[in-house]
Every structure is written in structure tokens, then in C-alpha cells.
C-alpha positions as CSV (number, residue, x, y, z in Angstrom):
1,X,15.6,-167.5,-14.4
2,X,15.7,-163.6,-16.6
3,X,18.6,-163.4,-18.7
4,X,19.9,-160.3,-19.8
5,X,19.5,-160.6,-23.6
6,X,23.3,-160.6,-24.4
7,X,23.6,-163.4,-22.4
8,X,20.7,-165.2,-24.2
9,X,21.8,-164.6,-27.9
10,X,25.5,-163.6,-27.6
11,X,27.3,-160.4,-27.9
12,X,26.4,-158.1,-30.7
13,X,30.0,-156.3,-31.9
14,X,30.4,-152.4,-31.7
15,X,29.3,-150.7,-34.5
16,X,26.9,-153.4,-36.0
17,X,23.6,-150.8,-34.6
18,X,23.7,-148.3,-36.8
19,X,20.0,-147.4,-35.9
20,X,20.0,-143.9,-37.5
21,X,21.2,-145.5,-40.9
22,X,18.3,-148.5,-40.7
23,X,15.2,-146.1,-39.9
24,X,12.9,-145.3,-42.1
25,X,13.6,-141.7,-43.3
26,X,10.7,-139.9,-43.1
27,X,9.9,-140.8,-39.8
28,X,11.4,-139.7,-36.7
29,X,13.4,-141.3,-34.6
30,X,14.2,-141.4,-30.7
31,X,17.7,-143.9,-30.7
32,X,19.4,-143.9,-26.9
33,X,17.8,-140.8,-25.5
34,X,14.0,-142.1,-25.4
35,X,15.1,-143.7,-22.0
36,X,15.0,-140.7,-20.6
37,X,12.0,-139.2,-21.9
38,X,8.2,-140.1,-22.3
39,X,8.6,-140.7,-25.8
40,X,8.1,-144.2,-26.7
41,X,11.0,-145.3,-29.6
42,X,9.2,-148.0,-31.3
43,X,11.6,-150.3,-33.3
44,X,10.8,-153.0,-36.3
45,X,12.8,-155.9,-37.8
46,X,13.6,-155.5,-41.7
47,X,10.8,-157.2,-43.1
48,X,7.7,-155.3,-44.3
49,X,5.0,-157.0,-41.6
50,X,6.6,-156.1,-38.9
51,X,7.3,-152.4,-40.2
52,X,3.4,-152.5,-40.5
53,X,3.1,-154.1,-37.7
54,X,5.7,-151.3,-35.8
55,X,3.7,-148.2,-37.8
56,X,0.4,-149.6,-36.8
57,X,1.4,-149.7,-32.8
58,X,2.7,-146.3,-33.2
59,X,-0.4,-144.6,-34.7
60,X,-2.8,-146.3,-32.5
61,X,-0.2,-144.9,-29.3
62,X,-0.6,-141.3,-31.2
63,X,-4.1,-141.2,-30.7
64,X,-3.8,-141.9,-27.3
65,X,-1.8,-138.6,-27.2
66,X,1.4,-140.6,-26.5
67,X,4.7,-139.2,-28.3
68,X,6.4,-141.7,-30.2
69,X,9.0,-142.4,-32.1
70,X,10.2,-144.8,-35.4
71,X,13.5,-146.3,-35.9
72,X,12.0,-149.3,-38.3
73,X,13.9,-151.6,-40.4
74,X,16.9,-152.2,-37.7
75,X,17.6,-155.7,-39.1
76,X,17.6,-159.1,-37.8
77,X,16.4,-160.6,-34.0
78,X,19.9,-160.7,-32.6
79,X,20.4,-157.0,-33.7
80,X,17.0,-155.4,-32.6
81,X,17.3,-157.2,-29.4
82,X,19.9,-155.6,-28.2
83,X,19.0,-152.2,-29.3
84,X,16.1,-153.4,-26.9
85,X,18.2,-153.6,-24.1
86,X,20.5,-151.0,-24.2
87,X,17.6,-148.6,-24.8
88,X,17.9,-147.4,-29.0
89,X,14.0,-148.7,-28.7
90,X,11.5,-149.2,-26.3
91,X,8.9,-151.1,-28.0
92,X,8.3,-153.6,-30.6
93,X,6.0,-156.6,-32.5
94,X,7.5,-160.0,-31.7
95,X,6.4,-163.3,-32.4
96,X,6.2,-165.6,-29.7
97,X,8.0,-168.3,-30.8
98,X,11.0,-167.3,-32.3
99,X,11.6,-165.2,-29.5
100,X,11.2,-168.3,-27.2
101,X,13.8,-169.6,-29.7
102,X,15.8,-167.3,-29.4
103,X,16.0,-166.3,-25.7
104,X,15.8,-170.3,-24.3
105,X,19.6,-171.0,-24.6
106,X,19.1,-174.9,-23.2
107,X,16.6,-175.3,-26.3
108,X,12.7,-175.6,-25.9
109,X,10.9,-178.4,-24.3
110,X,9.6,-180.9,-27.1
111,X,5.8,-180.4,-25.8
112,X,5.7,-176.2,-26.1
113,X,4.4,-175.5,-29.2
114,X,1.1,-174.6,-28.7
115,X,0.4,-170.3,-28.6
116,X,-0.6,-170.5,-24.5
117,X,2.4,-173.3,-24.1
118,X,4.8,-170.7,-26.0
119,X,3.6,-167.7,-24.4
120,X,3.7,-169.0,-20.9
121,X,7.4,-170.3,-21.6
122,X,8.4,-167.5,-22.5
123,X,7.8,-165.5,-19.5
124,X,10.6,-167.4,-18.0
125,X,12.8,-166.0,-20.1
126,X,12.3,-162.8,-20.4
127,X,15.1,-160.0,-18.9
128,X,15.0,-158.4,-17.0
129,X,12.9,-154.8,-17.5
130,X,11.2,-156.1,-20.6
131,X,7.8,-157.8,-20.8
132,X,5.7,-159.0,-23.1
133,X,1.7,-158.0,-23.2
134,X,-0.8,-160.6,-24.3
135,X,-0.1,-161.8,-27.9
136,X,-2.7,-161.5,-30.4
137,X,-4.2,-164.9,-32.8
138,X,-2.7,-163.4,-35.6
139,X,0.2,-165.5,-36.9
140,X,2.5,-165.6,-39.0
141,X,5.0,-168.4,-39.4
142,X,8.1,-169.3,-40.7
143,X,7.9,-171.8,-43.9
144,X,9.7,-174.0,-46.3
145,X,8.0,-172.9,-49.7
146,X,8.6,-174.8,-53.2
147,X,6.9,-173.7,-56.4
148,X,4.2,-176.0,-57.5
149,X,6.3,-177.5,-60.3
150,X,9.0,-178.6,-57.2
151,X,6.3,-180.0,-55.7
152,X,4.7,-181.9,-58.8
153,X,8.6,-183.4,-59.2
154,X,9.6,-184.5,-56.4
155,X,5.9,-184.8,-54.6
156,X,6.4,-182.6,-52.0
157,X,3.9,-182.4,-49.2
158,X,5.4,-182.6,-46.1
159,X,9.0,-180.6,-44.9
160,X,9.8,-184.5,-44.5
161,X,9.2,-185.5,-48.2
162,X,12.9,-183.0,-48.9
163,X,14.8,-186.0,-47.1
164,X,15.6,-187.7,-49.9
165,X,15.7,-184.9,-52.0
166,X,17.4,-182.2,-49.9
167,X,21.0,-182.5,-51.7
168,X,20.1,-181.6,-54.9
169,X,18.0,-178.5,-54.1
170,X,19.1,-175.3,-52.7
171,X,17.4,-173.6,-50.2
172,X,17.1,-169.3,-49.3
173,X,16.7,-167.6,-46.2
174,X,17.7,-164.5,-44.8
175,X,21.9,-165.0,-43.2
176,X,20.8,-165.4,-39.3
177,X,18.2,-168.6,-40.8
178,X,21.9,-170.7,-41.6
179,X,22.7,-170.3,-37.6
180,X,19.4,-170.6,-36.1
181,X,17.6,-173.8,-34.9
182,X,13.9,-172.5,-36.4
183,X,16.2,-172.8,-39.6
184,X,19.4,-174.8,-41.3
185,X,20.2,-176.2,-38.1
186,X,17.1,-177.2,-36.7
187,X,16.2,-178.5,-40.4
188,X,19.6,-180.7,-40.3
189,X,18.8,-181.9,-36.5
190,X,15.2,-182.1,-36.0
191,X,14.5,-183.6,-40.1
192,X,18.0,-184.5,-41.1
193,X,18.0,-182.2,-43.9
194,X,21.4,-181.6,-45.6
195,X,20.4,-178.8,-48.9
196,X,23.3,-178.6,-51.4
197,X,23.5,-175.0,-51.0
198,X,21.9,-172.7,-48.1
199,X,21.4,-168.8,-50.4
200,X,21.7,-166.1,-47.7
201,X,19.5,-163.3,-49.2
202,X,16.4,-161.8,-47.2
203,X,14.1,-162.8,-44.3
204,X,10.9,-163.9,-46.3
205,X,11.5,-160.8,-48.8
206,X,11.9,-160.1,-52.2
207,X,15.3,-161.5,-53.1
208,X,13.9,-164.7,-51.1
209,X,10.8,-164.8,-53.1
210,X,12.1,-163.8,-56.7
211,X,15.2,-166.7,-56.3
212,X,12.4,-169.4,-56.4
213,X,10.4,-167.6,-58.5
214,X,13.2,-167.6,-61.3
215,X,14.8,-170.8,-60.5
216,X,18.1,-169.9,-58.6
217,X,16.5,-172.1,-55.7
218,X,14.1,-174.5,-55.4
219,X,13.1,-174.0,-51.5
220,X,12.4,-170.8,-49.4
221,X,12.4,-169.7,-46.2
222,X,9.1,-167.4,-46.6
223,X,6.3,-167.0,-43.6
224,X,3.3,-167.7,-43.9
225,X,1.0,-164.4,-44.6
226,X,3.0,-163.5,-47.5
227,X,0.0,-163.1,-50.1
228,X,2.6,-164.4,-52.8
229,X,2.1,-167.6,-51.8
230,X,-1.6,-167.7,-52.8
231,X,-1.4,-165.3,-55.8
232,X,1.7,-167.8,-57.2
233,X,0.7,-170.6,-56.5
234,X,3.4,-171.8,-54.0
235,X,3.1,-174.8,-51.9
236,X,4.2,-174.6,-48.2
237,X,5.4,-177.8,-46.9
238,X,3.9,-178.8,-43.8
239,X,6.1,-179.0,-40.9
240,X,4.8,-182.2,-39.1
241,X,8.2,-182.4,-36.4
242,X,6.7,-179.2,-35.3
243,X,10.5,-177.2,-35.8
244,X,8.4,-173.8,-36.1
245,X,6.8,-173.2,-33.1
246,X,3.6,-170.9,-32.9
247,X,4.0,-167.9,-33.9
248,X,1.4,-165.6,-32.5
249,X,2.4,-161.4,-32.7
250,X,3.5,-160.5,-29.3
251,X,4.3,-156.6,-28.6
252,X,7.4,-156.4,-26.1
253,X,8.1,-152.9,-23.9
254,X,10.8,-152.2,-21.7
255,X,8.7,-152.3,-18.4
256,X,9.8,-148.5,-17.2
257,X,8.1,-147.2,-20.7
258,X,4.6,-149.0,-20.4
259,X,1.4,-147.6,-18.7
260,X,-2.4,-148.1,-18.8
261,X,-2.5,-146.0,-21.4
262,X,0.0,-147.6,-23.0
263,X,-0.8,-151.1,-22.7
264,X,-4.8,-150.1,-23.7
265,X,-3.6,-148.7,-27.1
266,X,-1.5,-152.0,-27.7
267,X,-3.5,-154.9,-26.4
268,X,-7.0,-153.1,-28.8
269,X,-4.4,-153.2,-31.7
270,X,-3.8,-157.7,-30.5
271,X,-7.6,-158.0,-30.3
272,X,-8.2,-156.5,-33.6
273,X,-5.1,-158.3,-36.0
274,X,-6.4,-162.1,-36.9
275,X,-4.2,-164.2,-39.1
276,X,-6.8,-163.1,-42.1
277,X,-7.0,-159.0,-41.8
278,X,-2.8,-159.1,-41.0
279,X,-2.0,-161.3,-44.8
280,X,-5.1,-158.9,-46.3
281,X,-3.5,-155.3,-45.2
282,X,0.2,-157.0,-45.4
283,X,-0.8,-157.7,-49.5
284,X,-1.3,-153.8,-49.8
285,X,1.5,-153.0,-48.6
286,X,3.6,-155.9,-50.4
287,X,1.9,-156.4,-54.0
288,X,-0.3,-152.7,-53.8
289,X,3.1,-150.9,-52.9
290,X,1.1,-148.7,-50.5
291,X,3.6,-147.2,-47.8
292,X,2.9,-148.8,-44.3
293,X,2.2,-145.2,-42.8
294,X,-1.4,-145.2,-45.1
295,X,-1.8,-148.9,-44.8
296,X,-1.8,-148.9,-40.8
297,X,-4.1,-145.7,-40.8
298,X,-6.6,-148.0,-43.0
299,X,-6.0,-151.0,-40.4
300,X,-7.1,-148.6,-37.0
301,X,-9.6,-146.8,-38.9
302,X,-11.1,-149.9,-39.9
303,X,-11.2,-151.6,-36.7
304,X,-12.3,-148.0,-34.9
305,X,-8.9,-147.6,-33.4
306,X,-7.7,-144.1,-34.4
């Protein structure tokens, strides 16, 4: 049955969508009124991939000669969702399994994890007006992460290894991981994980990242192509219940804004990302502190998309 999305993840409070605050400054930016214009309003969560991710979708749409515009960095799912609906944006990366997560309100069946399992649930919960175009095999996943010396002491492997250990450590997320169940509560019902201290800080970002780092926590929520887990040597425990589902990149359009054209531009940018070429151009925009305008023109250029 489609949902609208309110109904799916509750009701966002006047005032909390402050789009024109959130956008990236020196782009521009189409809020309400792209609805009732050509102009596609391309939205991002506030996390540096999926800015990429939004810039990249936008230039390859420009050379298509479709007129675009950027509000990026909106915040979290439950807030760029509903600019979604009520027409702020028009367009933006997903990831197929937290938005399954996130939509499915009576939970998701124990066997849909795989990426075709995920994707095909999740056109049952779609609202209506938006859909999703075929996901790309670029992934990237949500994680528990420990530094190597966490993982020497308590010989961590596994996200199941923290059982005994979970109440002396303290784990950091961005807020919205405490009430979600690809987070604390999943953690607690799916691994019966209780941490002595859940750090609300940013969604795999660099407050996330530095608190381990320094010692302030000793788990972290980060996802899986941040390059800072190779270059530090971090170890990522392996989630063997399965609580993170796949997470292939998944662009999703109000249906009234797509086209040929449109879906063309978007589905060459799917075939092109792999897991590999996403962490490599992510890790110039992360630790090269390239902006993600240049790094997405080096992405399409690449790949002969511009």
C-alpha cells in the first residue's frame, strides 16, 4: 500500500525546514516554487557523500541542458523527506535500505536484505508521486567502527563480540541514530546491546570520527566508504544479524519532475558509481578538502558523462 511520507515517518514540526538556511551558499536554490517550473530542485542530506553525490546528479542533468537547482545539506532522513513531499526538492541520492527502513512502518521482513530483495520492497512503499530509478552497486553502509587498540582489548570482530562489553563503552552517531532501528534501537533489539552512553554528534562526520579518534568514545556510527577508516586504521565490526540492510545509492524524483531526459542523465551517473570510484572521489573531497562542485566535474569527466 503508498504512504504518504508523513504518515511513514511521523510529522515533521513547523519551522524545523529551514531549507534556505541549510543550502549550500554558493549554489542556487529552487525551495517550494520548483513545482511549478522545469527546474529540477535537487536536495542532499548533511553528510559530504551525499552532497557529492547531489552535485554530481546535478551537473550530469546540466549537460543535458536541464535547469537545476541545489538546496544541499538539508539535514537528516526524516527532515529531507518531507521537504520531498511538500515540494522544497524534487530530487535526491538515497540508499535503498535505510529508506526501506525508514518508509516500512510494520518493520522489514527478516529475509530482505539482499540489494534486488531491498529494492523490490521498497517499491511497495513508496508514496505516492515519488519513485525511485534503478539503484546503482555502489554502497555505502552504515557501521559500528572501533579503533584498532578497542579491538586488540576487547577482541572485537563481530558487532556481537560488544555484548559483553557494551556497558562500559560509549558509542557516537548522528541524534536521529538513538531513535532509529538501523541504530540504538535495533542494536538493543536485534543484538541486545545496551552502550553506557549513546554521544549524539554527526552522521558518520567529523565530530563522529574525531570522538573515537581522541578517545571520547570507543564505538562509531561511521559508513563504510569513509576513506578514514583505511588511512587510520579502524576496524569495522561485522554485522552478522544483518541489522544494516544493503545499502545500494538509489536516486528518488517526484514522478511529475522526471523525463527520458531525465532519467538517461541519472541512471548513466548509477552505471558509472561502484563502491571503489564513490570511497576514491569521496576521499578528495573528505581528506583532499576539494569542494564537491570540482570533485563531481572530475567524477563525469572521468566516466565521459559531462
Amino acid at each position: 500500500m503508498k504512504k504518504t511520507l508523513l504518515g511513514a515517518i511521523g510529522v515533521i514540526g513547523v519551522g524545523v525546514l529551514a531549507l534556505s538556511a541549510c543550502s549550500d551558499p554558493t549554489a542556487s536554490t529552487g525551495g517550494g516554487a520548483s513545482s511549478d517550473s522545469d527546474t529540477i530542485a535537487i536536495g542532499s542530506a548533511n553528510f559530504p557523500e551525499s552532497e557529492l553525490l547531489g552535485e554530481i546528479y546535478a551537473q550530469a542533468l546540466e549537460a543535458k541542458d536541464v535547469e537545476v537547482s541545489r538546496t544541499f545539506n538539508i539535514g537528516a532522513r526524516e527532515v529531507y523527506l518531507k521537504a520531498l513531499e511538500d515540494g522544497s526538492i524534487d530530487l535526491l541520492p538515497e540508499y535503498n535500505g535505510a529508506l526501506l527502513a525508514a518508509l516500512a512502518t510494520d518493520g522489514v521482513d527478516e529475509g530482505v536484505t539482499s540489494p534486488d530483495d531491498v529494492y523490490d520492497a521498497l517499491q511497495d512503499v513508496l508514496p505516492e508521486g515519488i519513485v525511485s530509478l534503478p539503484q546503482s552497486d555502489a554502497e555505502d553502509k552504515d557501521t559500528l567502527t572501533v579503533t584498532r587498540a578497542t579491538a586488540d582489548q576487547y577482541g572485537l570482530e563481530t558487532i556481537e563480540d560488544l555484548e559483553p562489553v557494551a556497558g562500559e563503552l560509549r558509542l557516537a552517531g548522528g541524534p536521529e541514530f538513538a531513535e532509529r532501528q538501523q541504530g540504538v534501537v535495533g542494536l538493543e533489539s536485534v543484538y541486545g546491546l545496551t552502550f553506557k552512553e549513546f554521544v549524539p554528534l554527526d552522521a558518520g562526520g567529523p565530530l563522529t570520527l574525531a570522538a573515537l579518534e581522541n578517545g571520547d568514545v570507543e564505538v562509531a556510527n561511521l559508513f563504510s566508504t569513509d576513506s578514514a577508516i583505511t588511512t587510520n586504521d579502524l576496524v569495522t565490526l561485522e554485522d552478522t544479524k544483518n541489522l544494516f540492510l544493503s545499502e545500494n545509492i538509489v536516486p528518488i524524483i517526484r514522478e511529475d519532475k522526471s523525463s527520458d531526459t531525465v532519467e538517461e542523465a541519472l541512471n548513466a551517473v548509477s552505471e558509472a558509481l561502484t563502491t571503489e570510484n564513490l570511497t576514491e572521489y569521496l576521499a578528495m573531497v573528505q581528506v583532499d578538502k576539494q569542494d564537491s562542485a570540482t570533485v563531481a566535474t572530475a567524477f563525469l569527466t572521468e566516466y565521459d558523462l559531462l
